[in-house]
N, C-alpha and C positions, 0 to 999 in steps of 0.2 A: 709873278711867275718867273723864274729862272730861264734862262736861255744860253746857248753850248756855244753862242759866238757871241765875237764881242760887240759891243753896240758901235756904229757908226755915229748915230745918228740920225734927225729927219733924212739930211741930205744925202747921207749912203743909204738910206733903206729906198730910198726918191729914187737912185741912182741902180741898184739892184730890180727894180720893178720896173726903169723903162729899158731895161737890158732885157729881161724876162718876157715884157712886151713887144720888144722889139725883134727878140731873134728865137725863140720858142717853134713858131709853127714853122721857121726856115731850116730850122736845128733837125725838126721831129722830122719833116720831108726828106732832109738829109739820109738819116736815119733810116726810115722805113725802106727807101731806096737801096740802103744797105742791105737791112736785115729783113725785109718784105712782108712785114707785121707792124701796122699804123699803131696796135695795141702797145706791143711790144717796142716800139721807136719811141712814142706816148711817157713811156715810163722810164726808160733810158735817159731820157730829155731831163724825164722832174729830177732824178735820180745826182744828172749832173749838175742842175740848177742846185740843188738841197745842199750837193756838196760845195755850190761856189758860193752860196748865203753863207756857210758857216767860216769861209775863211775871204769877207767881201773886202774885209780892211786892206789885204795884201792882193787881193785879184783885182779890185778898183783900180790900183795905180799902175795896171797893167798899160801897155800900148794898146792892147785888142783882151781884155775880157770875154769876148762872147771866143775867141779861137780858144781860150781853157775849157770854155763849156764844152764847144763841140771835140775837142779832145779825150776829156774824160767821159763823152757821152761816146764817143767812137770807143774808146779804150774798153767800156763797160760791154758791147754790142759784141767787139771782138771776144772781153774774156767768155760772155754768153756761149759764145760761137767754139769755144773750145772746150768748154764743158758740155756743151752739148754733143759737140765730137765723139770727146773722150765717152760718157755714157754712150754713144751708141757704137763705138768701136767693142765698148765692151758686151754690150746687148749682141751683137755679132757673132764675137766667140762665144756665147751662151746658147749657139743654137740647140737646137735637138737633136738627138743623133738616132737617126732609125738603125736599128740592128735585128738584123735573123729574131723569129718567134723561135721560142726553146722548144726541142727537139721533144716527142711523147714520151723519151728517157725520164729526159730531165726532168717531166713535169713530173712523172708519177714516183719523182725519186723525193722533190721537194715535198708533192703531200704526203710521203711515207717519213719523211723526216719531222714534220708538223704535228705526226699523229704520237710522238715517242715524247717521253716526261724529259725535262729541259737539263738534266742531267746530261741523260744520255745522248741526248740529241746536241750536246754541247759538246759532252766527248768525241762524238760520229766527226762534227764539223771539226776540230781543232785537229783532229788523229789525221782524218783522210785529206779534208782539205787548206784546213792549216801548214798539216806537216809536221806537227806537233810531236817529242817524244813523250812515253808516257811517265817521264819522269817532268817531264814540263809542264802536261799538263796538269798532273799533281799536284804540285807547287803554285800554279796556277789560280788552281779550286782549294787547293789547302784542304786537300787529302792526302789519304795515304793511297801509295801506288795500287794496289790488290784493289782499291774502291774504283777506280780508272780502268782497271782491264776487266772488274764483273760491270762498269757500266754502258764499256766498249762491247762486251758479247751480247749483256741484252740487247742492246741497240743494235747489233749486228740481226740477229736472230729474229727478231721482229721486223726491221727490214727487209730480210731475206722473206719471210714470208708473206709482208707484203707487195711487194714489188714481184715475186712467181704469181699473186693474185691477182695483179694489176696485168699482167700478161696474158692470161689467162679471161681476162673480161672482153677483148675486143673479138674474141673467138665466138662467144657466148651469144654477142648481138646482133 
């Protein structure tokens, strides 16, 4: 089986395991103290172990080996600590935004807009509340102008008589 570091050795693998044994559960305590999750400390730990096995040739000759571990086991905790930030910074601005219920206008103007064939109810929307001219939205739908103004009238005209019957209902009950 292949392996991503280079071999030491008995003596450097000897040497990696009584490091591991030695400063692990000082490292993880560290750790947890930090970031207030044994779980999360736990993992951190192996995380920086894993990266000092693969580079133990050049970390061995250190003066103090276990201060890289607990470095990049610090380094790891922090960048946690920053992405978790940053997501919840962003979860913040995503709140919700309560706004006003729509007025009985509105409401009986949307189901009167609902009720008209998607032509015309595209023209209603783009004419009134677009802003739309009818040479835009012509070109738009890729018609001709004259198909835009008979699809603005029906839509008008069916509106209209929806909406004076929609007025007309609260009287009623």
């Amino acid at each position: 089986m292949a392996s991503d570091r280079r071999s030491t050795g008995p003596a450097g693998d000897a040497a990696f395991e009584e490091c591991y044994a030695a400063h692990f559960h000082s490292l993880t305590l560290q750790l947890n103290a930090y970031v207030g999750n044994l779980a999360e400390a736990q993992d951190m730990v192996q995380e920086a172990f894993c990266r000092a096995l693969a580079r133990w040739d050049s970390i061995a000759v250190y003066a103090d080996p276990p201060a890289w571990v607990r470095r990049v086991a610090w380094n790891l905790a922090t960048s946690g600590w920053r992405r978790r930030r940053t997501a919840l910074n962003f979860l913040l601005r995503q709140r919700e935004e309560h706004v006003a219920e729509p007025n009985p206008d509105r409401v009986a103007l949307t189901r009167a807009l609902a009720t008209l064939p998607a032509t015309q109810r595209r023209a209603c929307v783009l004419f009134y509340i677009a802003q739309l001219t009818i040479s835009e939205i012509a070109e738009q739908e890729g018609v001709a102008e004259g198909t835009v103004k008979s699809w603005l009238h029906r839509g008008r005209t069916t509106l209209a008589a929806q909406l004076a019957e929609a007025r007309k209902e609260p009287e009623n009950v």
